[in-house]
C-alpha positions as a LaTeX table, in Angstrom:
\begin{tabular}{lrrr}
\hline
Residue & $x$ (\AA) & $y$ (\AA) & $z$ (\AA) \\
\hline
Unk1 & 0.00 & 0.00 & 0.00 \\
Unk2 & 1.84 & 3.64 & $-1.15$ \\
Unk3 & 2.44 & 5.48 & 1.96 \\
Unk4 & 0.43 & 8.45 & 2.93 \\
Unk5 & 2.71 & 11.10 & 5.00 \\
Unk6 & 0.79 & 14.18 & 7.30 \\
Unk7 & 2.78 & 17.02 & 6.78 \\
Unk8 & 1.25 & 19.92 & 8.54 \\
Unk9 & $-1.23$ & 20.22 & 11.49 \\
Unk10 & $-3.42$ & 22.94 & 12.77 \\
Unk11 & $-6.22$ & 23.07 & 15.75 \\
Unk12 & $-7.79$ & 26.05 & 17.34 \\
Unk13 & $-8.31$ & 25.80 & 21.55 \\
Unk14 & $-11.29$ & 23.74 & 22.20 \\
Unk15 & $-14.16$ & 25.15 & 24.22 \\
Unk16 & $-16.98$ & 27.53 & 24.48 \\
Unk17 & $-16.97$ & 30.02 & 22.06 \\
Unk18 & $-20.40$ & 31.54 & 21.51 \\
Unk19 & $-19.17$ & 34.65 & 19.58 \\
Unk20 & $-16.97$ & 32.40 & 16.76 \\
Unk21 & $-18.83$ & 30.94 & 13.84 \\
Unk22 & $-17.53$ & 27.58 & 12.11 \\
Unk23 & $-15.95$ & 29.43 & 9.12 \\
Unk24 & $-13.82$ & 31.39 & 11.88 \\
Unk25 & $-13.03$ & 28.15 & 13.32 \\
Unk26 & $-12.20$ & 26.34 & 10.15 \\
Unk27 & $-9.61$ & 29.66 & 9.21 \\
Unk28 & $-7.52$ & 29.55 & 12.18 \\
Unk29 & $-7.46$ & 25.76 & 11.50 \\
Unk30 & $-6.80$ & 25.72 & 8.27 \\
Unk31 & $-4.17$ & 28.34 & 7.62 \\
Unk32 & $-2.00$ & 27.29 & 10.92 \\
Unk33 & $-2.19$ & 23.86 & 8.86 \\
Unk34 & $-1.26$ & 25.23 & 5.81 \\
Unk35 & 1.91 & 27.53 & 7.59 \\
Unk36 & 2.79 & 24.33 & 9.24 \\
Unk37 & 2.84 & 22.38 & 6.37 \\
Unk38 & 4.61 & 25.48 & 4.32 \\
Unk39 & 2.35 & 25.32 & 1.44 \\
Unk40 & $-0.02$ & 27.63 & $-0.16$ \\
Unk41 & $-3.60$ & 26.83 & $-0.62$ \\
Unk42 & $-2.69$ & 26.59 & $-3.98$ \\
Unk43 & $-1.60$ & 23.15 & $-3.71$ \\
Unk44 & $-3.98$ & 21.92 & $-2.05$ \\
Unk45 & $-6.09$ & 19.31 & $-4.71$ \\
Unk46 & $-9.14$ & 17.90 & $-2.95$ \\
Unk47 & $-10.75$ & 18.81 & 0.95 \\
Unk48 & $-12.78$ & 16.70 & 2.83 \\
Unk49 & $-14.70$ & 18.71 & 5.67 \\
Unk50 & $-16.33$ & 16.75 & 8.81 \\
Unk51 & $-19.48$ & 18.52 & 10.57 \\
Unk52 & $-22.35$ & 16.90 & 11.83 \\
Unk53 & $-24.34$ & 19.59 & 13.84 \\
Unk54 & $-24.34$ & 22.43 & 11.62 \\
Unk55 & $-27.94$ & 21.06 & 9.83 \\
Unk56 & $-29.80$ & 20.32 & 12.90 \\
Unk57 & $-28.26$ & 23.62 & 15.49 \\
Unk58 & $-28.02$ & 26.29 & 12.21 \\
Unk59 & $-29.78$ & 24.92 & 9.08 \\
Unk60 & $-26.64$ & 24.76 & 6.94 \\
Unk61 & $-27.86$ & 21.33 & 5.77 \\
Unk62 & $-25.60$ & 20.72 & 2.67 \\
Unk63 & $-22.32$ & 22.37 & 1.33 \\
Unk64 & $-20.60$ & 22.84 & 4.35 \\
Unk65 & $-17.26$ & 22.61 & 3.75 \\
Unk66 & $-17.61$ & 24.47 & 0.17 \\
Unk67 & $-18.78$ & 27.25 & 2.40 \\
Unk68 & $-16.11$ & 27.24 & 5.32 \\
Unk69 & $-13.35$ & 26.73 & 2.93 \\
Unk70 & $-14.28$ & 29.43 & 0.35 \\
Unk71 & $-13.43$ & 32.47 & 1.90 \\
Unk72 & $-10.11$ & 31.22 & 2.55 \\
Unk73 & $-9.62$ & 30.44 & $-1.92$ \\
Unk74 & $-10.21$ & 27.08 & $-1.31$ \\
Unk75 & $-12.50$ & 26.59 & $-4.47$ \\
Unk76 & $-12.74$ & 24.93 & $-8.17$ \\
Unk77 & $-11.21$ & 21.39 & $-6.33$ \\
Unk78 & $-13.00$ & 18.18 & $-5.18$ \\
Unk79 & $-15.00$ & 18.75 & $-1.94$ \\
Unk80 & $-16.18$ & 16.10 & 0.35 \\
Unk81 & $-18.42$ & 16.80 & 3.24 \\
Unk82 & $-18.34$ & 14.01 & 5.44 \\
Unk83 & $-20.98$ & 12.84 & 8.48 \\
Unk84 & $-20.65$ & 10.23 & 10.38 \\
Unk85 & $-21.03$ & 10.68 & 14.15 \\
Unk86 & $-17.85$ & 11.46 & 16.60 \\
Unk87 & $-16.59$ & 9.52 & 14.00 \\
Unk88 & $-16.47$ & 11.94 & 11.12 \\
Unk89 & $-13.32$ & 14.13 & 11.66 \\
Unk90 & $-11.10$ & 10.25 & 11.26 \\
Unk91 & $-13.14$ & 8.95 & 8.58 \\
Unk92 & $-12.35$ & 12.00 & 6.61 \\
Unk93 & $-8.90$ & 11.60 & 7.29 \\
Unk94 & $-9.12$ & 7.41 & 5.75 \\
Unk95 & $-10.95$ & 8.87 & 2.94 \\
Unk96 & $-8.40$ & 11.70 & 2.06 \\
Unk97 & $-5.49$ & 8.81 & 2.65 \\
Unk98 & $-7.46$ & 6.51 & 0.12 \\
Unk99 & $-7.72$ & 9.77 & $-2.76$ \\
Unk100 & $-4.07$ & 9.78 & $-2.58$ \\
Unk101 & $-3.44$ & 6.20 & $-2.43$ \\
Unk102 & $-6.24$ & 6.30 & $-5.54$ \\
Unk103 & $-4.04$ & 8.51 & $-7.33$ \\
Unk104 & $-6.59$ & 11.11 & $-7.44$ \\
Unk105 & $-4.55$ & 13.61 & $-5.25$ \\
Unk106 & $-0.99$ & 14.64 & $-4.22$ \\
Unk107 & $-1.98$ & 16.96 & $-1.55$ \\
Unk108 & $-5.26$ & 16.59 & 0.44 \\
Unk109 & $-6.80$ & 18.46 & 3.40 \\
Unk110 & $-8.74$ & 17.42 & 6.05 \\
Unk111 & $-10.53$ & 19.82 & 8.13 \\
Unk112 & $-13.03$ & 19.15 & 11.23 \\
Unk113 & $-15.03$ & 21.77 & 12.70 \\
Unk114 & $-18.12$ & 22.12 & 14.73 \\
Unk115 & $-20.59$ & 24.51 & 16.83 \\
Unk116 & $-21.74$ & 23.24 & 19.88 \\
Unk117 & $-22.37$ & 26.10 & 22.20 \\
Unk118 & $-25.52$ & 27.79 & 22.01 \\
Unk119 & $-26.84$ & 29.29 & 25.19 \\
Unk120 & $-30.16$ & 29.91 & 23.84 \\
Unk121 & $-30.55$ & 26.59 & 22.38 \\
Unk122 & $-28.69$ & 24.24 & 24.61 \\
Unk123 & $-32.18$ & 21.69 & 24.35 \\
Unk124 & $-31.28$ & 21.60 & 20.48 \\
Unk125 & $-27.86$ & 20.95 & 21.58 \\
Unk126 & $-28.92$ & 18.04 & 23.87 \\
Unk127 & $-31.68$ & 16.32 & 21.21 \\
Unk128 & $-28.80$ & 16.47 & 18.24 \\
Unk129 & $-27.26$ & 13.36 & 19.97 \\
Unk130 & $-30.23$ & 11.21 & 19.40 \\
Unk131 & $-29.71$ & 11.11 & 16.34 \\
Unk132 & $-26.32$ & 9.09 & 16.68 \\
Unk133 & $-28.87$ & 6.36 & 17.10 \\
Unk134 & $-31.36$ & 4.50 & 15.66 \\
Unk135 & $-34.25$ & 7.10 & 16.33 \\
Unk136 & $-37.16$ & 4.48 & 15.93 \\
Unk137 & $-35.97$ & 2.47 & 18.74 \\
Unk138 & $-34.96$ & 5.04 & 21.42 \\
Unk139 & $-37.40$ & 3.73 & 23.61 \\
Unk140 & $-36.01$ & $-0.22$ & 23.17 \\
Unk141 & $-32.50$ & 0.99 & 23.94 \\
Unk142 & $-33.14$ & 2.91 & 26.65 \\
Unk143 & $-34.57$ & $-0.05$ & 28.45 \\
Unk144 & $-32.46$ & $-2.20$ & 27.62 \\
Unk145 & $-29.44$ & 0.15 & 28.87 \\
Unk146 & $-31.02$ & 0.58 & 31.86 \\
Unk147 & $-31.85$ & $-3.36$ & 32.64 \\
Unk148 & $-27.88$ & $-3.35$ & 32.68 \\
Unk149 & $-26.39$ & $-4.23$ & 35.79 \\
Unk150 & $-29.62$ & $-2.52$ & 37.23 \\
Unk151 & $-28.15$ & $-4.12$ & 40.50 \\
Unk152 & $-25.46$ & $-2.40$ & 41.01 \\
Unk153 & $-27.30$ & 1.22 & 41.02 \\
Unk154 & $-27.22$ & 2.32 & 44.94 \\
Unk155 & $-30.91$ & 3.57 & 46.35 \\
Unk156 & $-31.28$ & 6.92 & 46.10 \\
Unk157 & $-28.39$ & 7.26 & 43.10 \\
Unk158 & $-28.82$ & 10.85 & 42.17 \\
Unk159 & $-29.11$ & 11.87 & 38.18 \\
Unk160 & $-28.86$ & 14.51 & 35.75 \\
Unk161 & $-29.93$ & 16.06 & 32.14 \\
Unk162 & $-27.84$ & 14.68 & 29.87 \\
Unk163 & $-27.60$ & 13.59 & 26.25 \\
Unk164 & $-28.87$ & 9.89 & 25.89 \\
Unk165 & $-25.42$ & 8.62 & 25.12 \\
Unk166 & $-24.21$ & 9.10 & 28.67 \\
Unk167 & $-27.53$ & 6.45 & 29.47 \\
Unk168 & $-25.77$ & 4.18 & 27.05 \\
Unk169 & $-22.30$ & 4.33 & 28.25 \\
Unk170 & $-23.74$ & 3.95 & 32.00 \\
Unk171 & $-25.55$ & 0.66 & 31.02 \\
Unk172 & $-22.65$ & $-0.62$ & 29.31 \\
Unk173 & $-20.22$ & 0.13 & 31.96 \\
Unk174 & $-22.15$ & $-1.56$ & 34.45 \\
Unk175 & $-22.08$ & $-4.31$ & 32.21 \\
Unk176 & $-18.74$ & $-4.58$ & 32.68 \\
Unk177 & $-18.45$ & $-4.09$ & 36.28 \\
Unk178 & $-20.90$ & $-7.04$ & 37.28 \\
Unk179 & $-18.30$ & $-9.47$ & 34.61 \\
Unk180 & $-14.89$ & $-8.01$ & 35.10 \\
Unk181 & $-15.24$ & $-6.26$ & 38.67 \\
Unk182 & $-14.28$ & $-3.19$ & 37.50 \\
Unk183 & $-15.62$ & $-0.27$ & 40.20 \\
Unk184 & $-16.37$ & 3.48 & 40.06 \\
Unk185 & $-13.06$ & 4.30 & 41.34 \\
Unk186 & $-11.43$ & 2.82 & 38.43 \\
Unk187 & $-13.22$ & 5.37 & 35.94 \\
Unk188 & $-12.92$ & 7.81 & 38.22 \\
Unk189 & $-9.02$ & 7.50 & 38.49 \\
Unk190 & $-8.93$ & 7.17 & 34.38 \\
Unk191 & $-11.00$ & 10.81 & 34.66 \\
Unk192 & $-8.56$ & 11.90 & 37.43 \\
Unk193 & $-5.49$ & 11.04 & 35.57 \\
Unk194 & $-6.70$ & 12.84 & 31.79 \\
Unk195 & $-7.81$ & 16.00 & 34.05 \\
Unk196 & $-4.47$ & 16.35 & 35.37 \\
Unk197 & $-3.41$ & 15.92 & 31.78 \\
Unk198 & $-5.05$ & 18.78 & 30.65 \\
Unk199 & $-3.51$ & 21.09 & 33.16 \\
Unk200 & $-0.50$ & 21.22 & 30.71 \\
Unk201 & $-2.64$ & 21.57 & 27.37 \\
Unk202 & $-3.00$ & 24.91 & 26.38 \\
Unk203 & $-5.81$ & 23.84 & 23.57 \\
Unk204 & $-7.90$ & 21.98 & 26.13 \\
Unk205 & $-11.00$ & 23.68 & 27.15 \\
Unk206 & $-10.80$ & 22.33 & 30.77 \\
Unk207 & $-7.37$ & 22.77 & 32.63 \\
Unk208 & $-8.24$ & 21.99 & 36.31 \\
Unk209 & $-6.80$ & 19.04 & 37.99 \\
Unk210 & $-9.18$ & 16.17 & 39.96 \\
Unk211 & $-8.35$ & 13.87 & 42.35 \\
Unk212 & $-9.84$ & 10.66 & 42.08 \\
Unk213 & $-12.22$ & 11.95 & 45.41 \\
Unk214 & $-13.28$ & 14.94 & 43.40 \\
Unk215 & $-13.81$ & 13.29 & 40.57 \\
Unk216 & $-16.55$ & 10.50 & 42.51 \\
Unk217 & $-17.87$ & 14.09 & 44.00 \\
Unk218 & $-18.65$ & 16.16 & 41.18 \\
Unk219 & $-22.39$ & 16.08 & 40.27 \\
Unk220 & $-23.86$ & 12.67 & 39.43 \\
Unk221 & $-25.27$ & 12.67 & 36.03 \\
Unk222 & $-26.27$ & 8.67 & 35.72 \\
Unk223 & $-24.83$ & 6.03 & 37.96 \\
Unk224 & $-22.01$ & 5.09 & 37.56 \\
Unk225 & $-21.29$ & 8.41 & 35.98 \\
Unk226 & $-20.64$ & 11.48 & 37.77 \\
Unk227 & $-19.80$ & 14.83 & 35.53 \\
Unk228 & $-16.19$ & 14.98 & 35.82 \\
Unk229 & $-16.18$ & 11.20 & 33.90 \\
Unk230 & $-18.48$ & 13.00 & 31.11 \\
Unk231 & $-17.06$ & 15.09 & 27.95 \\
Unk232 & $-18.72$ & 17.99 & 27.64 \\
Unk233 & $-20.25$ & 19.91 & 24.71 \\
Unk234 & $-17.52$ & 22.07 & 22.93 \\
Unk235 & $-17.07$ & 24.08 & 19.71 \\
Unk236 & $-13.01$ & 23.98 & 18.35 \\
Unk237 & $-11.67$ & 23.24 & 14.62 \\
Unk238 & $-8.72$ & 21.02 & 13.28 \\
Unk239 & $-6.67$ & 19.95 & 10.23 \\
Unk240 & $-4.16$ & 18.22 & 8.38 \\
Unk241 & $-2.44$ & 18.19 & 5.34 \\
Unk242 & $-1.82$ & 14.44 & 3.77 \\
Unk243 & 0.23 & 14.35 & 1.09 \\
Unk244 & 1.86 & 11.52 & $-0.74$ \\
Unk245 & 5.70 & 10.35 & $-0.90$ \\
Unk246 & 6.75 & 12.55 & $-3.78$ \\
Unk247 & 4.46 & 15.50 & $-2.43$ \\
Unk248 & 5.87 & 15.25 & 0.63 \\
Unk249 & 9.39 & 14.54 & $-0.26$ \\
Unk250 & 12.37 & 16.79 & 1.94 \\
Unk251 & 9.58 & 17.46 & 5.14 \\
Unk252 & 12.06 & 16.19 & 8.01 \\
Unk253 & 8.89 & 16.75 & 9.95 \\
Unk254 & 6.67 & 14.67 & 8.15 \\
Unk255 & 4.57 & 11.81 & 9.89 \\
Unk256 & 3.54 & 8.13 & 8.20 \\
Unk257 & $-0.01$ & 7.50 & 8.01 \\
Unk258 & 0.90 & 3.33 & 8.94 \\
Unk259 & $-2.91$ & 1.87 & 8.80 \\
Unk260 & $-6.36$ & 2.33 & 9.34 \\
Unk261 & $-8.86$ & 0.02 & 10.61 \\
Unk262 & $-12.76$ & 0.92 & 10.09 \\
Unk263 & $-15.47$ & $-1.12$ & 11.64 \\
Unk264 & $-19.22$ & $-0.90$ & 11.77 \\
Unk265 & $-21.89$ & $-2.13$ & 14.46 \\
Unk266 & $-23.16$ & $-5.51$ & 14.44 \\
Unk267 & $-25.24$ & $-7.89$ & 16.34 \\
Unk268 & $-23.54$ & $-10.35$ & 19.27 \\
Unk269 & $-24.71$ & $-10.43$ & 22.91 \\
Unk270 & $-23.49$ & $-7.94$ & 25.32 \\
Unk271 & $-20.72$ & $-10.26$ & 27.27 \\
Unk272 & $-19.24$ & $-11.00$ & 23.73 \\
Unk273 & $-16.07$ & $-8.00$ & 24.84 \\
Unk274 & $-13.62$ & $-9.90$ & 22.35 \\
Unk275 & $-16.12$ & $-9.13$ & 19.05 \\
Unk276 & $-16.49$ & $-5.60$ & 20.44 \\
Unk277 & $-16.44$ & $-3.32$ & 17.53 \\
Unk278 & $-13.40$ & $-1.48$ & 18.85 \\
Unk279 & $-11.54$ & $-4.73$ & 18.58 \\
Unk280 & $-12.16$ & $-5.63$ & 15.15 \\
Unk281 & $-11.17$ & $-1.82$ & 14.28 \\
Unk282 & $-8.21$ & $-2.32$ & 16.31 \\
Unk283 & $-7.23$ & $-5.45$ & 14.77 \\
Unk284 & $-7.53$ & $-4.19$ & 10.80 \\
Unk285 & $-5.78$ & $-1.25$ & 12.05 \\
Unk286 & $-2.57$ & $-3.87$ & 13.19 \\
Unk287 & $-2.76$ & $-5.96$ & 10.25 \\
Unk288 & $-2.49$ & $-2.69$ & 7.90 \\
Unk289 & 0.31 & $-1.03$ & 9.63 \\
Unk290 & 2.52 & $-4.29$ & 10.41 \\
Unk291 & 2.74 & $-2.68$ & 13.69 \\
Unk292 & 1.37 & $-4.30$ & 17.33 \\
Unk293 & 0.17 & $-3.08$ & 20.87 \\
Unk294 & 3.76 & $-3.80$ & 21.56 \\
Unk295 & 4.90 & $-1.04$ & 19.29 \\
Unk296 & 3.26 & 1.73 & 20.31 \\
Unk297 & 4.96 & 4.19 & 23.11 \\
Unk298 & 1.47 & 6.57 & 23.26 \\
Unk299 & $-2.21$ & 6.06 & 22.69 \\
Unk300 & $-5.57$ & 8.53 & 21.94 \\
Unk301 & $-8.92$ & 7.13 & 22.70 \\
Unk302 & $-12.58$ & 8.14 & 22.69 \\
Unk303 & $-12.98$ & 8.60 & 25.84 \\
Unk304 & $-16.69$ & 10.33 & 25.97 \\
Unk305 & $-16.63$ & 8.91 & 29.27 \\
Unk306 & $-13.88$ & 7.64 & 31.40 \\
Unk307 & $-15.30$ & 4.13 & 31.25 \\
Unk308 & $-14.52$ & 4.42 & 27.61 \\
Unk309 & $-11.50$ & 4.16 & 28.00 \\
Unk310 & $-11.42$ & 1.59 & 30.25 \\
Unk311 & $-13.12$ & $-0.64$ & 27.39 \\
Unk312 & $-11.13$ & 1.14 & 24.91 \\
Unk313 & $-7.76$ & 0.33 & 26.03 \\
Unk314 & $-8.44$ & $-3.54$ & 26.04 \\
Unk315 & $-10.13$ & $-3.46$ & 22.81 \\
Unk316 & $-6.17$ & $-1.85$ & 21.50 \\
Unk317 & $-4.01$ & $-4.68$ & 23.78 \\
Unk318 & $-2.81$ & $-2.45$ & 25.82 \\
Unk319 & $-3.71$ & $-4.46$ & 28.88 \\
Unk320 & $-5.45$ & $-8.38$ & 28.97 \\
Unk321 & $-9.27$ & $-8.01$ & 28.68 \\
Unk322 & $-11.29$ & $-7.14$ & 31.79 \\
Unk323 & $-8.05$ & $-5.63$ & 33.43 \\
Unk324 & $-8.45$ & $-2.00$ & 32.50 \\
Unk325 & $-9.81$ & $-1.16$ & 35.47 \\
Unk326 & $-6.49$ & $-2.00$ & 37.48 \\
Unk327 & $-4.22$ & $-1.04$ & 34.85 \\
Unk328 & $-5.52$ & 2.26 & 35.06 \\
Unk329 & $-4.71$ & 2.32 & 38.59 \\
Unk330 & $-1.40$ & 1.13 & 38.45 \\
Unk331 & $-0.88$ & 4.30 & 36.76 \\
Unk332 & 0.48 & 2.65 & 33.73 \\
Unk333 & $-1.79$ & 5.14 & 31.46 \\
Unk334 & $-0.28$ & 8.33 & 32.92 \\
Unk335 & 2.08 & 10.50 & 31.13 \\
Unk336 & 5.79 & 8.55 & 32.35 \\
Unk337 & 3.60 & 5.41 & 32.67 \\
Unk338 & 4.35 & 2.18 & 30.64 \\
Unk339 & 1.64 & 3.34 & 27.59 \\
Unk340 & 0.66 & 7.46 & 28.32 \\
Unk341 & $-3.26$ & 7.45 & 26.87 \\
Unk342 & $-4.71$ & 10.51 & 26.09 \\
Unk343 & $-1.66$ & 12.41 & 27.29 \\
Unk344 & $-3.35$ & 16.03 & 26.23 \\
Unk345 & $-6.58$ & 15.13 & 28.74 \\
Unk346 & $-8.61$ & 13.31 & 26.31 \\
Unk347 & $-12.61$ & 14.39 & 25.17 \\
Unk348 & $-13.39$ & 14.39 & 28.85 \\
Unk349 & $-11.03$ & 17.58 & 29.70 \\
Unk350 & $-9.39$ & 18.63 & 26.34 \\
Unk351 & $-12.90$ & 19.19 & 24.51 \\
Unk352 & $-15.19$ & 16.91 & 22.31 \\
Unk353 & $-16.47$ & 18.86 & 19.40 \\
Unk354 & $-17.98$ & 16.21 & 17.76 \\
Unk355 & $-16.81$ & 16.06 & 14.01 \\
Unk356 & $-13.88$ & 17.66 & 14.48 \\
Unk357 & $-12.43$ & 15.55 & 17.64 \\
Unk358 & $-10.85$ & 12.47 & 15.24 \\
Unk359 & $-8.81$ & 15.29 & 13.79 \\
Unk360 & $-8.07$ & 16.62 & 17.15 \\
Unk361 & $-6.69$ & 13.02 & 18.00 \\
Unk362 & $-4.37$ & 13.00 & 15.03 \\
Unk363 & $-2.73$ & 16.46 & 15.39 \\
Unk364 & $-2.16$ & 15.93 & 19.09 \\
Unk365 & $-0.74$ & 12.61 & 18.68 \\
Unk366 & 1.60 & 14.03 & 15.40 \\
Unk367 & 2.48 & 16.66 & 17.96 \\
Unk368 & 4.05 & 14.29 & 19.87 \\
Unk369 & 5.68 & 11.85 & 17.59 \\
Unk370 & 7.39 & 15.27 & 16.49 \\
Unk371 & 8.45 & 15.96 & 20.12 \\
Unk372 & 6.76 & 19.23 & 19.41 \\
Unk373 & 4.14 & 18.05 & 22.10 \\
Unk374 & 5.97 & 20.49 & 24.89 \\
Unk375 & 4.70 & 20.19 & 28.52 \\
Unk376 & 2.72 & 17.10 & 27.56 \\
Unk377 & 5.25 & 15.49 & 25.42 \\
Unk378 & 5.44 & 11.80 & 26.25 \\
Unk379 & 9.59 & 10.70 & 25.47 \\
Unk380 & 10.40 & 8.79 & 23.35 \\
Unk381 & 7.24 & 8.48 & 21.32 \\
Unk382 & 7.80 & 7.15 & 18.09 \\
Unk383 & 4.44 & 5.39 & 17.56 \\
Unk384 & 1.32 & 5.83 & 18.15 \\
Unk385 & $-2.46$ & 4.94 & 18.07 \\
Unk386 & $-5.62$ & 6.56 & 18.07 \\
Unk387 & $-9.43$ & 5.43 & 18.37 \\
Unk388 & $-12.49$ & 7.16 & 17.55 \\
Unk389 & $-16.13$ & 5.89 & 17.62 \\
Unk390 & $-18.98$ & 7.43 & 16.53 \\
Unk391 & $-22.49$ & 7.22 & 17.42 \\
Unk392 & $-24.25$ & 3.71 & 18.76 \\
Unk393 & $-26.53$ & 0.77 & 17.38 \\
Unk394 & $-27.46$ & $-1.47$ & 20.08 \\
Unk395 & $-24.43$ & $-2.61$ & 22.51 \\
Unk396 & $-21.70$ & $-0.83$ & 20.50 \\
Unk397 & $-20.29$ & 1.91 & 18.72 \\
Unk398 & $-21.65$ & 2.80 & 15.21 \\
Unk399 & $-18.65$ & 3.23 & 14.07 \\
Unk400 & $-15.12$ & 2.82 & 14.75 \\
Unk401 & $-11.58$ & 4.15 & 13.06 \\
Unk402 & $-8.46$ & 2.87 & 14.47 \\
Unk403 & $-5.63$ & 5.30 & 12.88 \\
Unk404 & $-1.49$ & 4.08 & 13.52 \\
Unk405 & 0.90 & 6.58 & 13.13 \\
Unk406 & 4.58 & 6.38 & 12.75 \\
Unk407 & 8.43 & 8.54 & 12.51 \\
\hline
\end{tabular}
């Protein structure tokens, strides 16, 4: 398979920012990309652009990236606007990769960028996440996410308004707690540890450090869930330039797309963890890239909620199956641990703006396998891995891209 090689990188702080529009976002991406990169947008042959609230939150329901990426003369080229849950900003990066690969491109860019933050509309803002889901069964999953280790909820548990996903994740973690023994203060100690991550992130839009105890404090939202193990709702923008080996060709700072692995949902029964969609991702990403769990000195993973990653680093091999929990809190996953995850604080404190936040991944993670990462640079990284899953159908992810990266 020809090599695909990202050669500049670009992100704007994630957060709330009420006042900026998408095609403000999308600039500052963009043309930090482009500097990085040290091309014009002249050379720049096809775009793909990953949004997914934009038709439901503002009524921009087609041309989205034709729009954002005009006013900056990116026009008269192939444009792709891509949806497809959290999932969007990494499937338009496999889908740039494969126009190049195609032959259909030297130099491709790949922008994410969403609007999240409305305060008058923040029930809009909520409802948009339904439809990550099947819409005509709502009403089936939520029952059968909350039959899930229905046991294990304490009397009295307190809740919280929410998007339905954090019901999902809840069920699904509990799940896992009644087969593995895995316990609150394991996801509460993943939270702690990408909190204190954040601290050092200048992008990320929270930068406060939790304990584990402040974590199990903060505000319940739905047991086992408490806020501080929730991402939150954010607006940011990122991209890349991918360019091929002869496009590419003298950038010292250039960084190998390896392999991508991209699974969909299916059907198996809930204690089924080894046919979990993240593993079969995880496991097409491997046998493109020729490269292992062993391999890998850093990892990024969708962690919408803290138990995600839990699940998320077993699904990569990082640790045996069902031992996330205590791997976590043997402190392996901290920056100077064994395998550093989400080393810039992850969705939970760094921001989750939904189709921009596989992009996100991807320039943190070429950040550090540039050493260009600064306080949050993890030594020595040479490889790495990230994971991004988008929306849900029944006991799983939708969708799920695993993207390896290499020097």
């Amino acid at each position: 398979m020809d090599p695909v090689f990202i050669t500049g990188t670009g992100m704007t702080a994630l957060g709330k920012h009420p006042a900026r529009s998408v095609k403000d976002l999308t600039r500052e991406a963009v043309s930090a990309a482009l500097a990085d990169a040290g091309i014009s947008a002249e050379r720049i042959d096809a775009a793909l652009f990953s949004n997914t609230r934009q038709p439901m939150l503002e009524g921009q329901n087609a041309v989205r990236g034709e729009i954002a990426l005009s006013p900056l003369g990116i026009e008269g080229i192939k444009i792709v606007n891509v949806e497809n849950a959290c999932a969007s900003g990494s499937s338009a990066v496999a889908l740039g990769a494969s126009m190049i690969r195609a032959g259909e491109a030297e130099t491709v860019l790949v922008v994410g960028a969403e609007k999240m933050v409305f305060p008058d509309r923040m029930d809009q803002v909520m409802a948009a996440f339904r439809g990550g889901t099947d819409i005509e069964c709502i009403e089936e999953t939520a029952g059968a996410m909350a039959a899930l280790g229905a046991d294990l909820i304490p009397a009295g548990a307190g809740e919280s308004p929410r998007s339905f996903f954090m019901d999902i994740y809840a069920g699904i973690a509990r799940a896992h707690m009644e087969t593995f023994g895995t316990t609150r203060e394991h996801l509460a100690m993943a939270a702690a540890k990408n909190h204190t991550h954040a601290a050092a992130n200048h992008h990320a839009q929270y930068r406060t450090p939790f304990t584990m105890d402040e974590v199990l404090a903060d505000k319940p939202v739905i047991w086992p869930l408490t806020r501080a193990m929730c991402a939150p709702v954010s607006d940011g923008a990122a991209a890349l330039i991918l360019q091929s080996a002869s496009a590419a060709k003298g950038n010292a700072r250039s960084v190998k797309l390896a392999g991508t692995g991209w699974a969909t949902a299916r059907k198996r029964p809930i204690d089924d963890w080894d046919n979990h969609i993240g593993k079969r991702a995880v496991d097409l990403a491997w046998e493109a890239s020729g490269l292992g769990p062993a391999d890998m000195q850093i990892a990024e993973v969708h962690d919408a909620t803290s138990f995600a990653e839990v699940l998320q680093i077993e699904n990569l091999g990082l640790c045996a199956r069902g031992e996330g929990g205590p791997f976590t809190a043997s402190g392996a996953t901290r920056r100077g641990g064994r395998i550093p995850v989400n080393a810039g604080g992850g969705l939970i404190a760094k921001g989750h703006p939904v189709g921009a936040t596989g992009v996100v991944q991807i320039v943190e993670m070429c950040r550090q396998l540039r050493g260009e990462a600064g306080d949050m640079q993890v030594e020595g990284a040479r490889a790495g891995v990230c994971e991004n899953g988008g929306g849900f159908l029944g006991i799983e992810e939708a969708v799920t891209l695993v993207t390896v990266l290499s020097r």
